[in-house]
mmCIF file as Biopython writes it, N, C-alpha, C and O atoms, coordinates in Angstrom:
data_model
#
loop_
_atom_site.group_PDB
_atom_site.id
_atom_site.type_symbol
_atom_site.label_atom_id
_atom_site.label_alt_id
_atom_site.label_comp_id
_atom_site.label_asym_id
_atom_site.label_entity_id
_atom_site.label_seq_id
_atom_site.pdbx_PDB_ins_code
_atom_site.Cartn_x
_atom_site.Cartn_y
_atom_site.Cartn_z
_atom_site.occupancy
_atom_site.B_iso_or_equiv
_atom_site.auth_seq_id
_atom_site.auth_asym_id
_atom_site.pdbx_PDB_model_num
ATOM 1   N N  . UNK A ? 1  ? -3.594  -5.306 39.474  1.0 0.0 1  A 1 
ATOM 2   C CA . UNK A ? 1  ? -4.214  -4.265 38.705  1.0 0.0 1  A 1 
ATOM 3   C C  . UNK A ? 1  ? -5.587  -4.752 38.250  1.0 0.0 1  A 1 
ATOM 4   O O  . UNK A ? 1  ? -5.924  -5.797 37.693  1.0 0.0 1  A 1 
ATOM 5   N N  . UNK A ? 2  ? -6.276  -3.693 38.650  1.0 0.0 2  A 1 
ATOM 6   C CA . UNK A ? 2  ? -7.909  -4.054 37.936  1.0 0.0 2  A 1 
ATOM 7   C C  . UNK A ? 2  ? -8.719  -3.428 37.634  1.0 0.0 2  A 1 
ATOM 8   O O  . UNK A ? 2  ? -9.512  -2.780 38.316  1.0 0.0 2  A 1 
ATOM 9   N N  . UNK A ? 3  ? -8.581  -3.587 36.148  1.0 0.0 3  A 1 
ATOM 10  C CA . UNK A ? 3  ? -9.487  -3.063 35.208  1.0 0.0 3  A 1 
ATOM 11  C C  . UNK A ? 3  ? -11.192 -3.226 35.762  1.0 0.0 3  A 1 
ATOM 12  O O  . UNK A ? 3  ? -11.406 -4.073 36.630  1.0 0.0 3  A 1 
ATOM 13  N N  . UNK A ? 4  ? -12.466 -2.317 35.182  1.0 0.0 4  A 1 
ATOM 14  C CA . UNK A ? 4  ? -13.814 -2.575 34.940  1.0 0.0 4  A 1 
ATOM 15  C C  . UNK A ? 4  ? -13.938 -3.081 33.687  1.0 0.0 4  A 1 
ATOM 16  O O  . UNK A ? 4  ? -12.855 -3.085 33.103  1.0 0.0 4  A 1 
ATOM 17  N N  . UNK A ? 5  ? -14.801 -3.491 33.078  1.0 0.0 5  A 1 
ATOM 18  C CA . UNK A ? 5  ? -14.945 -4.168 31.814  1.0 0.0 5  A 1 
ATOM 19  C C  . UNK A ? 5  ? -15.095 -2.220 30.624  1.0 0.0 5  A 1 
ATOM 20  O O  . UNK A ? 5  ? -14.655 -1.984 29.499  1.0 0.0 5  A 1 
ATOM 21  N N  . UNK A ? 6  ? -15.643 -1.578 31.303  1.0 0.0 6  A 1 
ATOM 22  C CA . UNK A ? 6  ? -15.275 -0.301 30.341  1.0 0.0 6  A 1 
ATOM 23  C C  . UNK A ? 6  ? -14.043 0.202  29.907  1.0 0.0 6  A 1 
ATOM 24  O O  . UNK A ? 6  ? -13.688 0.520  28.772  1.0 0.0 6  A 1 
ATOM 25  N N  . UNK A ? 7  ? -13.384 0.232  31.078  1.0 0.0 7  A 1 
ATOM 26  C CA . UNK A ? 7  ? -12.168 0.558  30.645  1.0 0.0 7  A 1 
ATOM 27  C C  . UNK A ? 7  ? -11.103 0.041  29.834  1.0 0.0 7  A 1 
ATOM 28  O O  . UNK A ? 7  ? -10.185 0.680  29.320  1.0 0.0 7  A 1 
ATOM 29  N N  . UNK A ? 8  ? -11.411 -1.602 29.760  1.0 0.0 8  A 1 
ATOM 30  C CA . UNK A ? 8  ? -10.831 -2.674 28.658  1.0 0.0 8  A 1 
ATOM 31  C C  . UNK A ? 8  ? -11.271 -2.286 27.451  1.0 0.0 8  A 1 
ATOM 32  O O  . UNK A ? 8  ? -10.424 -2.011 26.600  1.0 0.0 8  A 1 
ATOM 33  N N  . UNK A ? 9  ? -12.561 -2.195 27.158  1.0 0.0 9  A 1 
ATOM 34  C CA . UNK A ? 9  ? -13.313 -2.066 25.897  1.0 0.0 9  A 1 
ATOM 35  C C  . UNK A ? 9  ? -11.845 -0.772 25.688  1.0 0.0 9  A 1 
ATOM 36  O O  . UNK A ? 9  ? -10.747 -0.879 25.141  1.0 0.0 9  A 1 
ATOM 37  N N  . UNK A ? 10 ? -12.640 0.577  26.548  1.0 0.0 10 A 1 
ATOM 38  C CA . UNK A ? 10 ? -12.128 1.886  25.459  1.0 0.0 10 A 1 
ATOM 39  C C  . UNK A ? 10 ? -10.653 1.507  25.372  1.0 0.0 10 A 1 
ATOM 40  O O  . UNK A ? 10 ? -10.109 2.314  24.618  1.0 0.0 10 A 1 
ATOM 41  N N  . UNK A ? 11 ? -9.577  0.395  25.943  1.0 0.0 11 A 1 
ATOM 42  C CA . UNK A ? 11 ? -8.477  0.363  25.469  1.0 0.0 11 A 1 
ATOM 43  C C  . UNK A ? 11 ? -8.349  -0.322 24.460  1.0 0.0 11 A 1 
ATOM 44  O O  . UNK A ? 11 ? -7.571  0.110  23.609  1.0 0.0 11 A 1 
ATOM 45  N N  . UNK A ? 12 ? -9.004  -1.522 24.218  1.0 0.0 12 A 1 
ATOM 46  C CA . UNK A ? 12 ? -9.162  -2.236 23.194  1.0 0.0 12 A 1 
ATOM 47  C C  . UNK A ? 12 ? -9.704  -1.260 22.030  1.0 0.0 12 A 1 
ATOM 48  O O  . UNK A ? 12 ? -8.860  -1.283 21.134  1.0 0.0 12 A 1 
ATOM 49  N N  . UNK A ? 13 ? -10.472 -0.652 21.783  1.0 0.0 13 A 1 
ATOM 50  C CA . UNK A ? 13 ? -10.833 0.802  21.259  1.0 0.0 13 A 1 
ATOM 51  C C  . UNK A ? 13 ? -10.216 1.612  20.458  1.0 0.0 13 A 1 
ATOM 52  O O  . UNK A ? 13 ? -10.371 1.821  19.255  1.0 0.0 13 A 1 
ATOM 53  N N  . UNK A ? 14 ? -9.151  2.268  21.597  1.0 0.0 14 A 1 
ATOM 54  C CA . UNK A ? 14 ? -8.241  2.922  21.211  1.0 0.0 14 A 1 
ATOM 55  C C  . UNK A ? 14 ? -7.066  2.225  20.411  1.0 0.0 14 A 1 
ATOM 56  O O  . UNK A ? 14 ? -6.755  2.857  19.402  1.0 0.0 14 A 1 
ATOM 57  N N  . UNK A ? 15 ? -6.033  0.570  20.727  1.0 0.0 15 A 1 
ATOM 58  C CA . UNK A ? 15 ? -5.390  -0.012 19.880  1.0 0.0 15 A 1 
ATOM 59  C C  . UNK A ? 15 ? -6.002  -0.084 18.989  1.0 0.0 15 A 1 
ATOM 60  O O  . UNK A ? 15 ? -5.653  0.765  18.169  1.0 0.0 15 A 1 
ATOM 61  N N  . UNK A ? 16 ? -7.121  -0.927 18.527  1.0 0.0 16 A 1 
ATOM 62  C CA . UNK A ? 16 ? -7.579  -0.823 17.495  1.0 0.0 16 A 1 
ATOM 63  C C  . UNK A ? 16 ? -7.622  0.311  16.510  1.0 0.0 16 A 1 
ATOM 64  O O  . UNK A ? 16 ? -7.458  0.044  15.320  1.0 0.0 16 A 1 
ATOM 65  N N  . UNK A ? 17 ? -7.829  1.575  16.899  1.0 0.0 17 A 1 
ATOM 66  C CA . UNK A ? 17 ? -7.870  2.821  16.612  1.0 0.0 17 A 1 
ATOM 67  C C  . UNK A ? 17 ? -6.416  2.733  16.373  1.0 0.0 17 A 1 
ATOM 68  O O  . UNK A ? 17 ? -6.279  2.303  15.228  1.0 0.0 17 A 1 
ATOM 69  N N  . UNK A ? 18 ? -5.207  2.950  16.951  1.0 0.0 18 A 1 
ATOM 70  C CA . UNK A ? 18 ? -4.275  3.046  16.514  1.0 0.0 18 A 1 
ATOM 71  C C  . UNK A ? 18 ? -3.741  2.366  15.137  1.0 0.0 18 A 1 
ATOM 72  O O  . UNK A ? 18 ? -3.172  3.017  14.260  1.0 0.0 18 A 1 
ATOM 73  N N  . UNK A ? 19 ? -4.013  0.888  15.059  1.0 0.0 19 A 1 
ATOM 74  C CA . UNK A ? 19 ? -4.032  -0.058 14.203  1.0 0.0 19 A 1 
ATOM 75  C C  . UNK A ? 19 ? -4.174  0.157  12.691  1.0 0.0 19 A 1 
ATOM 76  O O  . UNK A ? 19 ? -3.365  -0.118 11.805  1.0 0.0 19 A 1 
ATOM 77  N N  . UNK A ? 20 ? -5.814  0.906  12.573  1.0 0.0 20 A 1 
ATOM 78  C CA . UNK A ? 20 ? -6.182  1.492  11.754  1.0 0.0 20 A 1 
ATOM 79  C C  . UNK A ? 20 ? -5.598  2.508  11.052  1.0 0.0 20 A 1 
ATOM 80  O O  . UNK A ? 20 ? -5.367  2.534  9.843   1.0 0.0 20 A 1 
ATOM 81  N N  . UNK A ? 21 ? -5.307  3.582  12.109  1.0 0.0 21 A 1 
ATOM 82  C CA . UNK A ? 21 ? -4.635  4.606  11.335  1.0 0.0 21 A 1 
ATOM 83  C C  . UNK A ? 21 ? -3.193  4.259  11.089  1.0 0.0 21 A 1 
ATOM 84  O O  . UNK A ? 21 ? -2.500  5.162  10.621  1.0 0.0 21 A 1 
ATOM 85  N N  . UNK A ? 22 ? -2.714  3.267  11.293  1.0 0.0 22 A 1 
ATOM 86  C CA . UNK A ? 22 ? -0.816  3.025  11.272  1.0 0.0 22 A 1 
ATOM 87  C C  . UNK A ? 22 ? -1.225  2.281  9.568   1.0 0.0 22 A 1 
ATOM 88  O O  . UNK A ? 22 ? -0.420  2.298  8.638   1.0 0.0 22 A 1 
ATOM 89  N N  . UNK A ? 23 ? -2.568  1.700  9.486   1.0 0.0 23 A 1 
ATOM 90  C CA . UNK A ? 23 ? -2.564  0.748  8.262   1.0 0.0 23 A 1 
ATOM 91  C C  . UNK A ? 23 ? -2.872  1.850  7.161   1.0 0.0 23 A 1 
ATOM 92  O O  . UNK A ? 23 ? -2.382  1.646  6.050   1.0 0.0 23 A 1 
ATOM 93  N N  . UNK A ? 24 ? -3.622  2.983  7.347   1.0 0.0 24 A 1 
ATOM 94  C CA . UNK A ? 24 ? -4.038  3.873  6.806   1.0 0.0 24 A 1 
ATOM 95  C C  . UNK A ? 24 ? -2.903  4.720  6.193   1.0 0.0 24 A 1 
ATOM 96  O O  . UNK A ? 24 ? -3.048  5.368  5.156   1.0 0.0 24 A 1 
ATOM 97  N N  . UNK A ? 25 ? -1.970  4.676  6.782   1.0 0.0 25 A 1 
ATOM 98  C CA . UNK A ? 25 ? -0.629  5.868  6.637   1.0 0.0 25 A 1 
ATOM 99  C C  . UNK A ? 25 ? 0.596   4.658  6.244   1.0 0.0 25 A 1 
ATOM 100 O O  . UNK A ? 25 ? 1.770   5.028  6.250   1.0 0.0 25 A 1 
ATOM 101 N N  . UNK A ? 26 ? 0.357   3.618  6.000   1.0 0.0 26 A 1 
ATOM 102 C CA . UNK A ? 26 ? 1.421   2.741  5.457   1.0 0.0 26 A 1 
ATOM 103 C C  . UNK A ? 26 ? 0.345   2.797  4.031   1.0 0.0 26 A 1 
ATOM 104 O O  . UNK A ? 26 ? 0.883   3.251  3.022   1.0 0.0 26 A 1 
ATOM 105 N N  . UNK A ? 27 ? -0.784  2.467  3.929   1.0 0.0 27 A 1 
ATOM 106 C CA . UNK A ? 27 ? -1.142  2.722  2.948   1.0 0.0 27 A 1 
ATOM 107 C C  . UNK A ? 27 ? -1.048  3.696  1.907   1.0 0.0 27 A 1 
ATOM 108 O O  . UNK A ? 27 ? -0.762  3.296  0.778   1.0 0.0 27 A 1 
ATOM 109 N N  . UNK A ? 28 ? -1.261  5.020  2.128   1.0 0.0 28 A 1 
ATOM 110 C CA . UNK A ? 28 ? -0.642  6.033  1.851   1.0 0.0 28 A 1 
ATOM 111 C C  . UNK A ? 28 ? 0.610   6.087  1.145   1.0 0.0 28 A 1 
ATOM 112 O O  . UNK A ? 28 ? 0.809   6.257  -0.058  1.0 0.0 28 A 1 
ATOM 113 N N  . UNK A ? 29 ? 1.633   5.871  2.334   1.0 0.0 29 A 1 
ATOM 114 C CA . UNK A ? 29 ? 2.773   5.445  1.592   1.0 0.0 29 A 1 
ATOM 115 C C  . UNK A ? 29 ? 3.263   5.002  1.118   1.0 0.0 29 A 1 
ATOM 116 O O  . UNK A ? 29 ? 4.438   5.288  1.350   1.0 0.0 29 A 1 
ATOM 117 N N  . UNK A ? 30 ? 3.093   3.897  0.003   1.0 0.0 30 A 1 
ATOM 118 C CA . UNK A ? 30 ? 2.961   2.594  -0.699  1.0 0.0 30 A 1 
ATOM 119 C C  . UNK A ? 30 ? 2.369   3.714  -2.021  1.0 0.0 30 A 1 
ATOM 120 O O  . UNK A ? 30 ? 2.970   3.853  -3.086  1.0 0.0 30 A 1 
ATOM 121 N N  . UNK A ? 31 ? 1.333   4.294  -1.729  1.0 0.0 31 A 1 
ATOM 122 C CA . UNK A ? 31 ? 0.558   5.183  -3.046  1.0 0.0 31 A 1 
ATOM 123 C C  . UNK A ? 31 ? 1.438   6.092  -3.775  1.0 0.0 31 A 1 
ATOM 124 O O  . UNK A ? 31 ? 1.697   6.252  -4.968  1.0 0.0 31 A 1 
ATOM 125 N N  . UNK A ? 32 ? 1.900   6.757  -2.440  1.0 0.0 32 A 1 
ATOM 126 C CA . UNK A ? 32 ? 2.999   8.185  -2.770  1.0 0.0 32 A 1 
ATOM 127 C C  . UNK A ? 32 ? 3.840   7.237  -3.769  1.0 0.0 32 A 1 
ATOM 128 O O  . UNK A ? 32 ? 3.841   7.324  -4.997  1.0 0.0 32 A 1 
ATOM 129 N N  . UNK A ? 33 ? 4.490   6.398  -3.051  1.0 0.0 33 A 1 
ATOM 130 C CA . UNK A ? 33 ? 5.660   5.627  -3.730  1.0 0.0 33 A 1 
ATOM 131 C C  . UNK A ? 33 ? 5.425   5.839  -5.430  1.0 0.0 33 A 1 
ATOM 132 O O  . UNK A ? 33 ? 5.960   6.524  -6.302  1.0 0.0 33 A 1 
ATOM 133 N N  . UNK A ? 34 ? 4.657   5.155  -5.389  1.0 0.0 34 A 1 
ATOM 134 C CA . UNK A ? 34 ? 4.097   4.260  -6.842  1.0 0.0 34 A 1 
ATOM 135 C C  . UNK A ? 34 ? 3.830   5.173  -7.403  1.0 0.0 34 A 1 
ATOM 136 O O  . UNK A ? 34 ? 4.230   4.929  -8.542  1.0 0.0 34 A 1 
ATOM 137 N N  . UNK A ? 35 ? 3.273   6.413  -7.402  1.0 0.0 35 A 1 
ATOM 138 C CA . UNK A ? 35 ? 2.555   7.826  -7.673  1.0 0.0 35 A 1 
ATOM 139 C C  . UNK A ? 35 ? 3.771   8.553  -8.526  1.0 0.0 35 A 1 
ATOM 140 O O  . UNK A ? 35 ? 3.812   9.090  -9.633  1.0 0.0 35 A 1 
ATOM 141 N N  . UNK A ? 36 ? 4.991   8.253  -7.215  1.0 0.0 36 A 1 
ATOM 142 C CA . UNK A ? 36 ? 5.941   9.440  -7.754  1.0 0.0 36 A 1 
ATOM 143 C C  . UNK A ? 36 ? 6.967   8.820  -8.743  1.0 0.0 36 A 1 
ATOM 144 O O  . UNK A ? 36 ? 7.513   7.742  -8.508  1.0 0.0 36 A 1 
ATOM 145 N N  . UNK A ? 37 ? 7.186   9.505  -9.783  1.0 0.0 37 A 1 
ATOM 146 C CA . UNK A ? 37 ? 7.944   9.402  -10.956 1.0 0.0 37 A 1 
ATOM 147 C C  . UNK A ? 37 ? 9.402   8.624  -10.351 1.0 0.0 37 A 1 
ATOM 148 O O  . UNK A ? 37 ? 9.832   8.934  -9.240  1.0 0.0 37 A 1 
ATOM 149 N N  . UNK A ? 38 ? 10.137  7.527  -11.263 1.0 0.0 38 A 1 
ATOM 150 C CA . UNK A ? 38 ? 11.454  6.685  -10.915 1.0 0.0 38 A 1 
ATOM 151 C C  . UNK A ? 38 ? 12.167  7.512  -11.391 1.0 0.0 38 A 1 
ATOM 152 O O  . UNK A ? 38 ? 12.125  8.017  -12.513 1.0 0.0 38 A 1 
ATOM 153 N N  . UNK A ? 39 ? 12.916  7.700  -10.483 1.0 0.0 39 A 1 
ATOM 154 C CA . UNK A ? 39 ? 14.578  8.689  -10.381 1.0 0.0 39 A 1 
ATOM 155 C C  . UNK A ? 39 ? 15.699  7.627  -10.633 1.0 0.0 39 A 1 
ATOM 156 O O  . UNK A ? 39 ? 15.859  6.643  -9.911  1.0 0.0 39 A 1 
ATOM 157 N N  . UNK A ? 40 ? 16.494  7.939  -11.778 1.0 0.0 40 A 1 
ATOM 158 C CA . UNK A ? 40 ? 17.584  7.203  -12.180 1.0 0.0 40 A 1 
ATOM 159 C C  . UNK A ? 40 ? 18.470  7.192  -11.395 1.0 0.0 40 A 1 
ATOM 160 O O  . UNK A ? 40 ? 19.053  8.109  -10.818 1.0 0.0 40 A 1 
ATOM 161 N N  . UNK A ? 41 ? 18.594  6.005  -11.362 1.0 0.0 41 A 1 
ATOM 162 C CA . UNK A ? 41 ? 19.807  5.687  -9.999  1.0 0.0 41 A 1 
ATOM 163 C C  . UNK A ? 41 ? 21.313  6.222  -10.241 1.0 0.0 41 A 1 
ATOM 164 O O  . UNK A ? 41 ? 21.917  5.818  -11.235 1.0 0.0 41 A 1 
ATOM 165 N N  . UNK A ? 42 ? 22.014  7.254  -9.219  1.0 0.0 42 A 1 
ATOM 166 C CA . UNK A ? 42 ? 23.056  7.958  -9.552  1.0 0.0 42 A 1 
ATOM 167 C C  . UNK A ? 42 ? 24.282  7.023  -9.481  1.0 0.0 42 A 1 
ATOM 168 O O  . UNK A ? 42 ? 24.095  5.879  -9.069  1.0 0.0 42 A 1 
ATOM 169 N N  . UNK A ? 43 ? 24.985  7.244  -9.689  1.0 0.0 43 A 1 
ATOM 170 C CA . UNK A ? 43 ? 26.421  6.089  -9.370  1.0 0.0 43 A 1 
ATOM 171 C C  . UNK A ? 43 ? 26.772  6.752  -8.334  1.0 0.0 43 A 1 
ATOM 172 O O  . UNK A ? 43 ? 26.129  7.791  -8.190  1.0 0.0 43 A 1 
ATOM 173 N N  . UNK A ? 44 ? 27.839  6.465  -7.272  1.0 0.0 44 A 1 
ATOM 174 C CA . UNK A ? 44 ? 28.099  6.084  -6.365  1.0 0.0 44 A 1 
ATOM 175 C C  . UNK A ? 44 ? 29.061  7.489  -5.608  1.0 0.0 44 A 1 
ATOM 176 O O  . UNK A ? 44 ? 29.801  7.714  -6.566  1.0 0.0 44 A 1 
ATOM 177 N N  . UNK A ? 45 ? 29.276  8.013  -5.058  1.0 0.0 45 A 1 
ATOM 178 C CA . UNK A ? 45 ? 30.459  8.892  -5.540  1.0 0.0 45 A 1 
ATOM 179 C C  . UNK A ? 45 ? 31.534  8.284  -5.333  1.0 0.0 45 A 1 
ATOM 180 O O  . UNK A ? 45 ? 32.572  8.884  -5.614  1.0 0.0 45 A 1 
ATOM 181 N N  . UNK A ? 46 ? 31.608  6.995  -4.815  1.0 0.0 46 A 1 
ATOM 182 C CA . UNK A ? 46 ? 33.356  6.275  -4.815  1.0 0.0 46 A 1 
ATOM 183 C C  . UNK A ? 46 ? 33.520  5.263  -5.705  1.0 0.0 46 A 1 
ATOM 184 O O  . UNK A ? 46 ? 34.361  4.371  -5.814  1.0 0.0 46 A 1 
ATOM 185 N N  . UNK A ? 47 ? 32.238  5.676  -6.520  1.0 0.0 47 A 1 
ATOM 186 C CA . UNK A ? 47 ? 32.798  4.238  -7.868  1.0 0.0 47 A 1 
ATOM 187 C C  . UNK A ? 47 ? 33.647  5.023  -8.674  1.0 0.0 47 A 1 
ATOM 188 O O  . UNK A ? 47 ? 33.587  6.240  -8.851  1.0 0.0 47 A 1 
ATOM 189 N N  . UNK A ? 48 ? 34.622  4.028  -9.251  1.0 0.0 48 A 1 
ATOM 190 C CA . UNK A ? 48 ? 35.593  4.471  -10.416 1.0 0.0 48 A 1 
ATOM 191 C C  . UNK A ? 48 ? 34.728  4.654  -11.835 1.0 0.0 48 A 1 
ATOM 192 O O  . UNK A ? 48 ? 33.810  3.944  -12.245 1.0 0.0 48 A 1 
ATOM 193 N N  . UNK A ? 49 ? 35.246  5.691  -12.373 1.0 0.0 49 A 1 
ATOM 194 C CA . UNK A ? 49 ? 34.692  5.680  -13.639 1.0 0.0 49 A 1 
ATOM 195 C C  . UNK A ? 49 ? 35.427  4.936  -14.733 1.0 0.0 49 A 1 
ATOM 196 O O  . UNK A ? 49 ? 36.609  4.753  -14.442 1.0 0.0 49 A 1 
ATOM 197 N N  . UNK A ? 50 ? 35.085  4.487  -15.833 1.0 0.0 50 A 1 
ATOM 198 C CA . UNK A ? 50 ? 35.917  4.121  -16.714 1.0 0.0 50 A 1 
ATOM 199 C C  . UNK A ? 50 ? 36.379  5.295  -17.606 1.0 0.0 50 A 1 
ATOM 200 O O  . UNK A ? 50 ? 35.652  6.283  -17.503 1.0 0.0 50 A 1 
ATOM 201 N N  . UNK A ? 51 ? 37.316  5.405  -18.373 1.0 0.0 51 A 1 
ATOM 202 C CA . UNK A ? 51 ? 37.727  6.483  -19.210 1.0 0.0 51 A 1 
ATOM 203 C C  . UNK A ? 51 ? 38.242  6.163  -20.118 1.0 0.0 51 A 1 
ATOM 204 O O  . UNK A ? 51 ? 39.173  5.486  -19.681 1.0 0.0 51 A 1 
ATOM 205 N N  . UNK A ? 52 ? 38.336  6.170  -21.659 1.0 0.0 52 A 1 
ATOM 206 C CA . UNK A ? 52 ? 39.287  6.030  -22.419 1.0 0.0 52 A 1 
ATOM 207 C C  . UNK A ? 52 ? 40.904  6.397  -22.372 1.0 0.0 52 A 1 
ATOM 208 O O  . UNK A ? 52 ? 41.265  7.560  -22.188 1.0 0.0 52 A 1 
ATOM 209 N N  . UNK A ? 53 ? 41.774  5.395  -22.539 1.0 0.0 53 A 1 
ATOM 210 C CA . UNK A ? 53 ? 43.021  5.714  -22.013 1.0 0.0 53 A 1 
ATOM 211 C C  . UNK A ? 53 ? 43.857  5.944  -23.451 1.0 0.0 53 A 1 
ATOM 212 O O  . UNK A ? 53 ? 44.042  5.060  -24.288 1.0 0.0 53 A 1 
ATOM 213 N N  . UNK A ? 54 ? 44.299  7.277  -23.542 1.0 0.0 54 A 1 
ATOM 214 C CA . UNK A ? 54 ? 45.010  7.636  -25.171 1.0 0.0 54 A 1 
ATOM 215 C C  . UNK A ? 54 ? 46.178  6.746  -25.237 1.0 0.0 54 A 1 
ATOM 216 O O  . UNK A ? 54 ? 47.044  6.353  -24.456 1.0 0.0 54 A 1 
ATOM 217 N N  . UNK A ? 55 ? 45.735  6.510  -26.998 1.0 0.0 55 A 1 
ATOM 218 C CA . UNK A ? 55 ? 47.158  5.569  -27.267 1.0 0.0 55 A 1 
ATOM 219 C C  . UNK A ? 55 ? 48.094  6.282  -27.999 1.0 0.0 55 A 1 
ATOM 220 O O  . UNK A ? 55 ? 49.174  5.767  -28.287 1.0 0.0 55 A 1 
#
């Protein structure tokens, strides 16, 4: 297989390009994260509850 030296560049180009925007949109999402309000963690639906047991 053989490449011209242009056609390396625009692939090298384009990964790079990809690179960018994958760092761009992990970035992002890291923001959202942090952005959006902490939701109290629910219990489980197969944990046991405790209950007072009548005496």
């Amino acid at each position: 297989m053989c490449f011209d030296y242009q056609e390396r560049l625009a692939w090298i180009r384009r990964v790079e390009q990809m690179e960018k925007e994958l760092k761009e949109a992990e970035e992002r999402k890291m923001q959202a994260r942090a952005a959006a309000p902490a939701k109290p963690k629910m219990p489980e639906a197969g944990a046991a509850r405790e209950e007072p047991v009548p005496a």
